[in-house]
Predicted model as a PDB file, atoms N, CA, C, CB and O in Angstrom, pLDDT in the B-factor column:
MODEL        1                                                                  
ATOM      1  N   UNK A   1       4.902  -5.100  17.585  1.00 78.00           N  
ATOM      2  CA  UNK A   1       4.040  -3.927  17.654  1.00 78.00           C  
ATOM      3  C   UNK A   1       3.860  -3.502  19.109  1.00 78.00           C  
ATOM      4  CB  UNK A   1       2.670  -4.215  16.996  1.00 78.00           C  
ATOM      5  O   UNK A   1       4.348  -4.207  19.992  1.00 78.00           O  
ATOM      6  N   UNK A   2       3.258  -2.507  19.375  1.00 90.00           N  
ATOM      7  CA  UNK A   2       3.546  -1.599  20.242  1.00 90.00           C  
ATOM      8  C   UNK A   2       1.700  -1.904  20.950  1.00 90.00           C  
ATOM      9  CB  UNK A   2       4.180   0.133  19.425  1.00 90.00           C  
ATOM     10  O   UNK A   2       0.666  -2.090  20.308  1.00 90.00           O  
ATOM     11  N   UNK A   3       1.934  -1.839  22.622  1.00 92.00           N  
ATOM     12  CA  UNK A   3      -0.156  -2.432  22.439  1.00 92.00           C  
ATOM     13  C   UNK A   3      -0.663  -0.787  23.892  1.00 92.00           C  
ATOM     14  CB  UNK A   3      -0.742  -5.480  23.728  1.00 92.00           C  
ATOM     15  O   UNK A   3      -0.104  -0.289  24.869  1.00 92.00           O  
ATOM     16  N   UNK A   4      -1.252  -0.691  23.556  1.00 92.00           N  
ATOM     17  CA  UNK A   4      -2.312   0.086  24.406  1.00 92.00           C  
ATOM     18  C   UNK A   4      -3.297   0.344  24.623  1.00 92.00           C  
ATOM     19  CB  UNK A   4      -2.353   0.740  24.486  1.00 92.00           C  
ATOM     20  O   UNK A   4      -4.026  -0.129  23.751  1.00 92.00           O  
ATOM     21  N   UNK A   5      -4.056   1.094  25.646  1.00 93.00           N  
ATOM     22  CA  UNK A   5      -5.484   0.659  25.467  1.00 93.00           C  
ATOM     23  C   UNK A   5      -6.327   1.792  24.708  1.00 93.00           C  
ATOM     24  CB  UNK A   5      -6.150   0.344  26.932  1.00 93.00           C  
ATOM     25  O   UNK A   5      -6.178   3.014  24.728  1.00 93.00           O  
ATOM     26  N   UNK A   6      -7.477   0.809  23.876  1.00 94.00           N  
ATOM     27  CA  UNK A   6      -8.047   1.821  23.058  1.00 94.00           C  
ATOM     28  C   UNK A   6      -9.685   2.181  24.175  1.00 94.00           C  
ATOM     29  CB  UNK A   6      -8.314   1.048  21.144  1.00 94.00           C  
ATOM     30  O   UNK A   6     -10.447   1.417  24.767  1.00 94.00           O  
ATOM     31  N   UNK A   7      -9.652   3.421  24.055  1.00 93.00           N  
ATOM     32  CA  UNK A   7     -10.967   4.332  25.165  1.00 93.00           C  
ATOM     33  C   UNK A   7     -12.220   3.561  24.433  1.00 93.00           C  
ATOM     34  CB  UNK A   7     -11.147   6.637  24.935  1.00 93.00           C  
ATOM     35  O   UNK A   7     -13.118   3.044  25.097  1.00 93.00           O  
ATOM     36  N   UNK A   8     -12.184   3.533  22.749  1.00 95.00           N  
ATOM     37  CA  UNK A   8     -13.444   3.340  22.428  1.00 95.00           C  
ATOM     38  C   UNK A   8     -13.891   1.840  22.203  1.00 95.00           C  
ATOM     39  CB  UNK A   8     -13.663   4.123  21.317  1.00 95.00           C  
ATOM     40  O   UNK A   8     -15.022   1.400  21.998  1.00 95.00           O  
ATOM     41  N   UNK A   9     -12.697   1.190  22.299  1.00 94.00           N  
ATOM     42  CA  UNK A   9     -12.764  -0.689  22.382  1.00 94.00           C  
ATOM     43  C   UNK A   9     -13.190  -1.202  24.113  1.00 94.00           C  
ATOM     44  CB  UNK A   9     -10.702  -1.525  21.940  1.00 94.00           C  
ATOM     45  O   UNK A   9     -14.019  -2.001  24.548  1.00 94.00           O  
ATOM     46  N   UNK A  10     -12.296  -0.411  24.696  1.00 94.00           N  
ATOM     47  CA  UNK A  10     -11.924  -0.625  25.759  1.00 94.00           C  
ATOM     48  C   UNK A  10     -11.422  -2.040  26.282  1.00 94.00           C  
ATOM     49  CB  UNK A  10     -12.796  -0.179  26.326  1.00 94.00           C  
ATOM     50  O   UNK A  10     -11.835  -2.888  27.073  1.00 94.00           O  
ATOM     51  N   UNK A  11     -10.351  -1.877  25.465  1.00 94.00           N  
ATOM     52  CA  UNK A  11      -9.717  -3.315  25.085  1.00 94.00           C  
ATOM     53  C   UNK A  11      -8.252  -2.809  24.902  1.00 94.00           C  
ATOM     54  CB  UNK A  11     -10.413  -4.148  23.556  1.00 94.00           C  
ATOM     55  O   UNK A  11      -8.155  -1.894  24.085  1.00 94.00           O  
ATOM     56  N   UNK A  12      -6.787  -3.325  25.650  1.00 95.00           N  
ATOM     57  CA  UNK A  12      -5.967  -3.574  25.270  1.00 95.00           C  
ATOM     58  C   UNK A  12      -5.363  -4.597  23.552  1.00 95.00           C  
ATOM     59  CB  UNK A  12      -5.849  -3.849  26.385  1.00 95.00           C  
ATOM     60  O   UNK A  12      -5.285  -5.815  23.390  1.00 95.00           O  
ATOM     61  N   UNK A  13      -5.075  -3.544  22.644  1.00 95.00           N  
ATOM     62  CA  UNK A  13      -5.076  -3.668  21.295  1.00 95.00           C  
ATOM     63  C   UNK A  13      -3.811  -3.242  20.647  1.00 95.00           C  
ATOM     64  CB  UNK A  13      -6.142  -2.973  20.788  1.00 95.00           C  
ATOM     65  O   UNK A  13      -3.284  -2.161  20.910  1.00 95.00           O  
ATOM     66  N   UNK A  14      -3.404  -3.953  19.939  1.00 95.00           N  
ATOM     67  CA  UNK A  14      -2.188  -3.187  18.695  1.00 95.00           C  
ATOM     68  C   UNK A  14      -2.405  -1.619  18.540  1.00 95.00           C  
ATOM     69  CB  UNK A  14      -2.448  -3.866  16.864  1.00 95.00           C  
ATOM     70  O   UNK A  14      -3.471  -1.069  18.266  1.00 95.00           O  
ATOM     71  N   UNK A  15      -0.991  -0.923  18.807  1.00 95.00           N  
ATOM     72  CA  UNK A  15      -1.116   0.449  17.941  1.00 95.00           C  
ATOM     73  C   UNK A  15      -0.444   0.710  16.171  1.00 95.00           C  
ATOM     74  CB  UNK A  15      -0.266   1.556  18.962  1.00 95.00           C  
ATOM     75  O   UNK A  15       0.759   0.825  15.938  1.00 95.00           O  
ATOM     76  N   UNK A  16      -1.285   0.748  15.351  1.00 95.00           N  
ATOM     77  CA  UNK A  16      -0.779   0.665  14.242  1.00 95.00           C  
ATOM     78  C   UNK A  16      -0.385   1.671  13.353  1.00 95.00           C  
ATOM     79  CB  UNK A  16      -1.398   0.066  13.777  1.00 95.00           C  
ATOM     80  O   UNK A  16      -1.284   1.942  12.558  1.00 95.00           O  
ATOM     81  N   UNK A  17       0.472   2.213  13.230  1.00 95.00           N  
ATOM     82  CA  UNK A  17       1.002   3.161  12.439  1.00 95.00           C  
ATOM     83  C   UNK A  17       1.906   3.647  13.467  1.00 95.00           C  
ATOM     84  CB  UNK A  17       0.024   4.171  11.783  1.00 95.00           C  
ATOM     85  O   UNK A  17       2.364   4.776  13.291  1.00 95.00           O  
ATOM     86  N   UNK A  18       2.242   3.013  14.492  1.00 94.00           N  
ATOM     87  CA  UNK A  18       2.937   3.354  15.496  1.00 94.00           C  
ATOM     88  C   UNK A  18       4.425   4.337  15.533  1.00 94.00           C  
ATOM     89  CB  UNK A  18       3.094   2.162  15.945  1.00 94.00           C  
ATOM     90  O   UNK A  18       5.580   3.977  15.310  1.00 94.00           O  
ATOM     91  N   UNK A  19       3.801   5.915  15.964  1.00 95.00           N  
ATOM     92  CA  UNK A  19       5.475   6.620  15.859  1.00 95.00           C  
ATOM     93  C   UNK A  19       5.770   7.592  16.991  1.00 95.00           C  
ATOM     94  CB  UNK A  19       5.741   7.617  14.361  1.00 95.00           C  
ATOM     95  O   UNK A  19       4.978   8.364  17.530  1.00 95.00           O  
ATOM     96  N   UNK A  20       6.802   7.444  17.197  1.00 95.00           N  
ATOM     97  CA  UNK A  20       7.637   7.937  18.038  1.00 95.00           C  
ATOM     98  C   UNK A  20       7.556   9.391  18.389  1.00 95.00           C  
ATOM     99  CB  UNK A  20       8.767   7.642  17.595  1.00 95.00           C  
ATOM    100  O   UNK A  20       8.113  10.103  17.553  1.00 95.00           O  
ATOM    101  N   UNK A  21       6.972  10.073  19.475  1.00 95.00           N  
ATOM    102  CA  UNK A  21       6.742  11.765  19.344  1.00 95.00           C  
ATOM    103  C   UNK A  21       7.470  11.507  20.807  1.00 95.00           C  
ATOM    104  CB  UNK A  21       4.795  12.724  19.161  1.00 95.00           C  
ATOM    105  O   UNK A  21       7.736  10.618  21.615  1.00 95.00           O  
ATOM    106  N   UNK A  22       7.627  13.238  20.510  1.00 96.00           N  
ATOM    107  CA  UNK A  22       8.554  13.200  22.304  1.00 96.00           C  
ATOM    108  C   UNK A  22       6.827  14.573  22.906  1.00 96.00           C  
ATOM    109  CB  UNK A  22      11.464  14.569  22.293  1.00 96.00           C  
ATOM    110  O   UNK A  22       6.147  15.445  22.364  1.00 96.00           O  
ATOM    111  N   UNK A  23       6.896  14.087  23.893  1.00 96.00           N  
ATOM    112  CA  UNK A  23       5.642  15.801  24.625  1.00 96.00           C  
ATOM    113  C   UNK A  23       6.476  16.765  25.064  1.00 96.00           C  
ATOM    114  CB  UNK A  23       4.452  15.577  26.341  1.00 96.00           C  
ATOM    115  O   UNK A  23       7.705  16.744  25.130  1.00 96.00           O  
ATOM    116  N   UNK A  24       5.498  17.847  25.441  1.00 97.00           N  
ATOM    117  CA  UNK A  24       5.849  19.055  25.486  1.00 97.00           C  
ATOM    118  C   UNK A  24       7.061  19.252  27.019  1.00 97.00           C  
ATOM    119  CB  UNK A  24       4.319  19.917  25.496  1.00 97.00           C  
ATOM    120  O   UNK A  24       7.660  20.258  27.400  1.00 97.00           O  
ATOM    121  N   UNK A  25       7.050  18.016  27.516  1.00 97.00           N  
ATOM    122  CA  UNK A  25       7.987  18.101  28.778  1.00 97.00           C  
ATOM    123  C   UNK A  25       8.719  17.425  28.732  1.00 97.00           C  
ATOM    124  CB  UNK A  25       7.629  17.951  29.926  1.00 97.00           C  
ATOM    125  O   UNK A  25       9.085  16.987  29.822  1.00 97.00           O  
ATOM    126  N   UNK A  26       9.317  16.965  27.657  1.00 96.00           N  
ATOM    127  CA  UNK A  26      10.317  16.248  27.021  1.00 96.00           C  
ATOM    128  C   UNK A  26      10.452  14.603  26.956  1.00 96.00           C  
ATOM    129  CB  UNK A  26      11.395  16.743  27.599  1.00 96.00           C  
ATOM    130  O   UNK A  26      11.408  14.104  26.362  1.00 96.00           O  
ATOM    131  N   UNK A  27       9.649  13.947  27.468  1.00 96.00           N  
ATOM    132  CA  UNK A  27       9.145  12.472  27.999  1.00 96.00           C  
ATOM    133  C   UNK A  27       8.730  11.860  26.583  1.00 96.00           C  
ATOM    134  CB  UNK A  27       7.677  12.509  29.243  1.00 96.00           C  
ATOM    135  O   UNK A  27       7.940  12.344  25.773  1.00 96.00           O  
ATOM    136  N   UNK A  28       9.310  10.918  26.507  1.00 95.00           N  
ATOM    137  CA  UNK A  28       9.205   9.946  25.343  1.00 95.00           C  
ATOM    138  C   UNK A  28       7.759   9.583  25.085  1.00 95.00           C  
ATOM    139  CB  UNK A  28      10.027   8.624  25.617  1.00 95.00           C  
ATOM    140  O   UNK A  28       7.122   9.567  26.139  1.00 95.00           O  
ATOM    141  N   UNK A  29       6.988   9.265  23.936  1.00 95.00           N  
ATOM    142  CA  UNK A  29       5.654   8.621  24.073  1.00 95.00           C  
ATOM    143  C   UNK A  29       5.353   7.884  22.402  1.00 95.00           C  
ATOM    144  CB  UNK A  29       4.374   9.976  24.594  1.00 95.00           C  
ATOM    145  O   UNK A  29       6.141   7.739  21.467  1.00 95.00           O  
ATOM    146  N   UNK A  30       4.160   7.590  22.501  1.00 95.00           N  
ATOM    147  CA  UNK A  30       4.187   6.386  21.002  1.00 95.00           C  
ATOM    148  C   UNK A  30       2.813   6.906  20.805  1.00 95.00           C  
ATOM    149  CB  UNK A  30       4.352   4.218  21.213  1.00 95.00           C  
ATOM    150  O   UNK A  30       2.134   7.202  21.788  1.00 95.00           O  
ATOM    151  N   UNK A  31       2.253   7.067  19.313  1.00 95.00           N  
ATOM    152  CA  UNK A  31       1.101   7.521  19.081  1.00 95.00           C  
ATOM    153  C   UNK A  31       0.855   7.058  17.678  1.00 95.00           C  
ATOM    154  CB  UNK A  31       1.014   8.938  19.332  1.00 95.00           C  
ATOM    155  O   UNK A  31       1.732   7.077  16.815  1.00 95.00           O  
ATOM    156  N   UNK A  32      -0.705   6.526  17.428  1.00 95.00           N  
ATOM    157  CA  UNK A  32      -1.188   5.940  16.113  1.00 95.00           C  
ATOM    158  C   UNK A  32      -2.493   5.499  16.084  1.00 95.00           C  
ATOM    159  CB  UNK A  32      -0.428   4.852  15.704  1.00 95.00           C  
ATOM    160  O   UNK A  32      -3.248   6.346  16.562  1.00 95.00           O  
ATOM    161  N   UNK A  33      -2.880   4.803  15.822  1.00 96.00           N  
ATOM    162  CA  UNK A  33      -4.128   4.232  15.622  1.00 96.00           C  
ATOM    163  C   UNK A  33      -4.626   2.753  16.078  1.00 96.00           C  
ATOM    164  CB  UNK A  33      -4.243   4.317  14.354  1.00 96.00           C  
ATOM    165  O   UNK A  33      -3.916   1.761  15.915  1.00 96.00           O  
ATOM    166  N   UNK A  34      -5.951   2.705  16.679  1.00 96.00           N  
ATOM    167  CA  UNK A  34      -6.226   1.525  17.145  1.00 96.00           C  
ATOM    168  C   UNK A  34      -6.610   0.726  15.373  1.00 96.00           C  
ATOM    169  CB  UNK A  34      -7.611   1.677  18.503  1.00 96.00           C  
ATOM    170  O   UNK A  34      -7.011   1.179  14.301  1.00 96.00           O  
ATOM    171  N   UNK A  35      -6.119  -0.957  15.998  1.00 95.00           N  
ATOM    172  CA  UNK A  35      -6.326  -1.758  14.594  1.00 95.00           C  
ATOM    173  C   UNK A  35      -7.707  -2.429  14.400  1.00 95.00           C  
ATOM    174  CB  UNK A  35      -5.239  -2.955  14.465  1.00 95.00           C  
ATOM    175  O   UNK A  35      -7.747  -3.285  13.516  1.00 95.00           O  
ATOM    176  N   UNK A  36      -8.820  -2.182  15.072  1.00 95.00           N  
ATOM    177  CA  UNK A  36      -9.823  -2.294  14.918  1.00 95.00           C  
ATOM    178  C   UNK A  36     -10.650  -1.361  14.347  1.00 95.00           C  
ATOM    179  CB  UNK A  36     -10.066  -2.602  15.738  1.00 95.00           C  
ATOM    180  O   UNK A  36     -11.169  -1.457  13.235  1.00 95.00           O  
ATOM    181  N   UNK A  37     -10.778  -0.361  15.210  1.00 95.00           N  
ATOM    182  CA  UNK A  37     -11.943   0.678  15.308  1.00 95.00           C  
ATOM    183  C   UNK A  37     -10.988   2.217  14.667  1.00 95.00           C  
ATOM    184  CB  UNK A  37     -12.646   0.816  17.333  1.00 95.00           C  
ATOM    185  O   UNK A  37     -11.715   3.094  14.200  1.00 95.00           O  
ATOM    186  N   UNK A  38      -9.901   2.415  14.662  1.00 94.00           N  
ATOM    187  CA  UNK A  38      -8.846   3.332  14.093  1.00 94.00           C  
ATOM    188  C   UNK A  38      -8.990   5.065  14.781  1.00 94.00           C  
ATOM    189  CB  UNK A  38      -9.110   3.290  12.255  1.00 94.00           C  
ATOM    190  O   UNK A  38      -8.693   6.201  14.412  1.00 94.00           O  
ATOM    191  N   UNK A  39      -9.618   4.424  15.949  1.00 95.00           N  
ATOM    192  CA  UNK A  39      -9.420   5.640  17.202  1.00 95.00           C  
ATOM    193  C   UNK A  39      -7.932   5.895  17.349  1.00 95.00           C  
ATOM    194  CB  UNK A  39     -10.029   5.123  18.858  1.00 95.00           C  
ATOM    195  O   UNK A  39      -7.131   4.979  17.166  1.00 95.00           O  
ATOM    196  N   UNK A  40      -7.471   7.351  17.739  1.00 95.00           N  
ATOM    197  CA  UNK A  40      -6.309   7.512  18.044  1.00 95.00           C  
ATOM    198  C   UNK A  40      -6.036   7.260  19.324  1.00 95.00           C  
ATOM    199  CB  UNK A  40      -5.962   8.557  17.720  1.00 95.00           C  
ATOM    200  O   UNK A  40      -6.801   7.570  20.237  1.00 95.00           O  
ATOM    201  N   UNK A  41      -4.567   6.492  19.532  1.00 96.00           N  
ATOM    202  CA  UNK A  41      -4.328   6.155  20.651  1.00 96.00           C  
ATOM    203  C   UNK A  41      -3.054   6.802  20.695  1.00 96.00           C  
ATOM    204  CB  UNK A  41      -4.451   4.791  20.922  1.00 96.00           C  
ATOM    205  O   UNK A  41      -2.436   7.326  19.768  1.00 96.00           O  
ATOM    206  N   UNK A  42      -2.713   6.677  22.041  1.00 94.00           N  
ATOM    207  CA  UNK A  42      -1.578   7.910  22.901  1.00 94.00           C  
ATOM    208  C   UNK A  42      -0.925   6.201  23.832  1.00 94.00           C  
ATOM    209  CB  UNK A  42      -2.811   9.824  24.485  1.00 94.00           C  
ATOM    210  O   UNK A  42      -1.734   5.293  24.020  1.00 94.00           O  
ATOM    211  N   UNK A  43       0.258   6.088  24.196  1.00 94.00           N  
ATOM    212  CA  UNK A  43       1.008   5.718  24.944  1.00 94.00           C  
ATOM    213  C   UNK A  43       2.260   6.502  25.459  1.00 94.00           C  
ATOM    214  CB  UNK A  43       1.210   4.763  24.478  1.00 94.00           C  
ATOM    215  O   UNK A  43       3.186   6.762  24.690  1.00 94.00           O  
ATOM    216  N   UNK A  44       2.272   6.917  26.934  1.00 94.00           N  
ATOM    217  CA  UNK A  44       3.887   6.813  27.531  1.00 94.00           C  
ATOM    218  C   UNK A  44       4.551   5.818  27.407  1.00 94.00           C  
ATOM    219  CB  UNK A  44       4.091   6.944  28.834  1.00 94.00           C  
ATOM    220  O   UNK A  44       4.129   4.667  27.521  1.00 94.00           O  
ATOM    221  N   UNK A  45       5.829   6.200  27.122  1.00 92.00           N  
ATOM    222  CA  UNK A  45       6.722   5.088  27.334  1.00 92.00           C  
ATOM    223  C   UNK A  45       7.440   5.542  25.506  1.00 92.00           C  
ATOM    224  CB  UNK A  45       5.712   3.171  27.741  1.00 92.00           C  
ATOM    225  O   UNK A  45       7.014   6.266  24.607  1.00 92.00           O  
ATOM    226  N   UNK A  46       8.568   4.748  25.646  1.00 89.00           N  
ATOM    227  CA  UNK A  46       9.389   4.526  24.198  1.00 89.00           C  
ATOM    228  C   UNK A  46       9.008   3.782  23.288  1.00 89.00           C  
ATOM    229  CB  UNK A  46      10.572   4.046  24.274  1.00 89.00           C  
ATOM    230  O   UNK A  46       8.188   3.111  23.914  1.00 89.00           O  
ATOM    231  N   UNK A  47       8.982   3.244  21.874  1.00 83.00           N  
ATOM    232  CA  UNK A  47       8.786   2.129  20.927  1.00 83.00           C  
ATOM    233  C   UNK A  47       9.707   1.225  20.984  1.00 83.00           C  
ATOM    234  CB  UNK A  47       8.714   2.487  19.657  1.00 83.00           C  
ATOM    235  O   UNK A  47      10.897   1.291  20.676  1.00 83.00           O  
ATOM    236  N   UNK A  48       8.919   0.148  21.507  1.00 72.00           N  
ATOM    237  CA  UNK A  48      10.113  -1.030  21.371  1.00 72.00           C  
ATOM    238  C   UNK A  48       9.761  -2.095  20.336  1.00 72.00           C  
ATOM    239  CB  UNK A  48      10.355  -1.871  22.836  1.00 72.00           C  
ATOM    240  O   UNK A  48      10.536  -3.027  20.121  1.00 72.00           O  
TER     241      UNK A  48                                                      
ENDMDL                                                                          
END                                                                             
C-alpha cells in the first residue's frame, strides 16, 4: 500500500482505495482515503 500523510490524523497512514490520477500539469499523483478517519488524501509521486 501506498502511505501519506493524513491533515486530520496528522499521522503518516495507509492510503486506501489507492488510484492513480495524473494533475492538470501532467505529473503523476495517488489519491484515496485515509484508513482510519477516511479523510481524503492526495500524494505526488506514482503507485508503487
Amino acid at each position: 500500500m501506498v502511505k501519506g500523510h493524513c491533515m486530520r490524523c496528522k499521522e503518516e497512514r495507509e492510503i486506501k482505495g489507492a488510484k492513480q490520477v495524473k494533475m492538470k500539469n501532467g505529473r503523476d499523483a495517488v489519491t484515496g482515503n485515509c484508513m482510519k478517519c477516511d479523510t481524503k488524501m492526495f500524494k505526488i509521486g506514482k503507485l508503487t
